[in-house]
C-alpha positions in Angstrom: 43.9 31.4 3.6 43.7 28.3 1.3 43.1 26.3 4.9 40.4 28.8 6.4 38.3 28.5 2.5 38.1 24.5 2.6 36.8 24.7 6.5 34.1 27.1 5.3 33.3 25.0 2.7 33.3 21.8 4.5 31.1 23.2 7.5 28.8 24.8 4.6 28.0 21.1 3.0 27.8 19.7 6.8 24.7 22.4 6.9 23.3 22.0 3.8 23.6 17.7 4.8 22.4 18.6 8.4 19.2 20.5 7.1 18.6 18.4 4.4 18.4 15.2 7.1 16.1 17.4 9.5 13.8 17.8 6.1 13.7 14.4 5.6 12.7 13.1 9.3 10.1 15.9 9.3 8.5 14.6 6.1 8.8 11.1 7.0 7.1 11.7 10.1 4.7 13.4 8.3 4.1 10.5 6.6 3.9 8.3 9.4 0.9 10.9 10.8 -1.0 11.0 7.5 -0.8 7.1 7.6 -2.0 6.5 10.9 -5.0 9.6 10.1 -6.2 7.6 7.3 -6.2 3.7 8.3 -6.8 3.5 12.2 -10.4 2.8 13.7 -10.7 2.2 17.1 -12.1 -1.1 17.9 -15.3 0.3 19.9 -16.0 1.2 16.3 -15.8 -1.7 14.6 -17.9 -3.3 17.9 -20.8 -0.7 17.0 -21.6 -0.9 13.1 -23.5 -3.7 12.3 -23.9 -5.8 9.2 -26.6 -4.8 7.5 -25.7 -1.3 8.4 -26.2 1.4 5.5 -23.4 1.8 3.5 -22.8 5.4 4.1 -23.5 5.4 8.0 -20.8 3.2 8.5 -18.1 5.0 6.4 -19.4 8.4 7.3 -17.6 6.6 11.1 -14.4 5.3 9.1 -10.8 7.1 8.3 -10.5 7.4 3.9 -8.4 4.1 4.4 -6.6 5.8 0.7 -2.6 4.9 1.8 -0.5 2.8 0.2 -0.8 0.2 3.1 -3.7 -1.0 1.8 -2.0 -3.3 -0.5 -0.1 -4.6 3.0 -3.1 -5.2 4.9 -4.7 -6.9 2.4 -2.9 -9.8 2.8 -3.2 -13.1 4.9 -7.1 -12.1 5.5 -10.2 -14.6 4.1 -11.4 -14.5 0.9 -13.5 -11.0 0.1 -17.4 -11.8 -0.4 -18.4 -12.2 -4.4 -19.3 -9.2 -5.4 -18.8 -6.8 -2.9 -16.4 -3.5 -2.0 -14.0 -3.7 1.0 -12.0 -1.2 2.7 -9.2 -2.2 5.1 -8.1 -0.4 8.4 -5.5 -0.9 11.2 -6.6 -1.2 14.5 -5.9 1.4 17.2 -6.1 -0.3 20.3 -3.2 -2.5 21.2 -1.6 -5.6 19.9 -3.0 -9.3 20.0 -0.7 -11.8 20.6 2.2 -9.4 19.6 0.1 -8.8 16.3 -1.4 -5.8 15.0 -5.3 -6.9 13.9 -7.2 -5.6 10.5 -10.4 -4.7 10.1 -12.2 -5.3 7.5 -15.8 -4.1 6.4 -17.2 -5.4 3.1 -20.3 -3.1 1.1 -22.9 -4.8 -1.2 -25.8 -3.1 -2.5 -25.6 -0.1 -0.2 -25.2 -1.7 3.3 -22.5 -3.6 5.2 -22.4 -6.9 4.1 -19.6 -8.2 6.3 -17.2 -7.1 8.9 -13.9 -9.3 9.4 -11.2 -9.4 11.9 -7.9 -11.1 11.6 -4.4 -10.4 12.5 -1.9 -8.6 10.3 0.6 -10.7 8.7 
């Protein structure tokens, strides 16, 4: 009896383990979904804004870019222009030279000041 008790206990914690992991890959993809939602822009967009663009035309055609990979994508690009906004985005069509490229578009005074390029680091 003792035997048949510690089998049921040890299949019930492999479950409880088991669904716990499933929980975990769902969310994570989840994540991964939200991500990608939020900071890809396909490059025919970046090809049709302009600079000089108004400010709310051309985000009105971006993703909310609000992930934690901002911080990520940041890095390695040129210096942001003096007193301007920038938001940062992956690109969604496929890699340069084995490297993902950023986008970058830069807002001053209500229009789109600057539009940058470069690949991740």
């Amino acid at each position: 009896m003792a035997q048949r008790k510690g089998c049921l206990i040890g299949c019930a914690v492999a479950l409880v383990v088991g669904v716990g992991l499933l929980v975990a890959v769902v969310f994570g993809l989840g994540k991964i979904l939200d991500i990608a939602d939020k900071t890809l822009v396909d490059p025919a967009v970046y090809e049709a804004v302009k600079t000089g663009d108004a400010e709310s035309e051309v985000r009105g055609k971006l993703p909310s870019g609000d992930t934690f990979v901002k911080v990520a994508l940041k890095e390695g690009g040129p210096v942001e222009p003096e007193g301007s906004s920038c938001s940062w985005y992956m690109s969604s069509g496929a890699a340069e030279n084995g490297q993902e490229t950023v986008f970058r578009f830069c807002f001053k005074d209500g229009k789109l000041a600057e539009k940058t390029r470069y690949p991740m680091k």
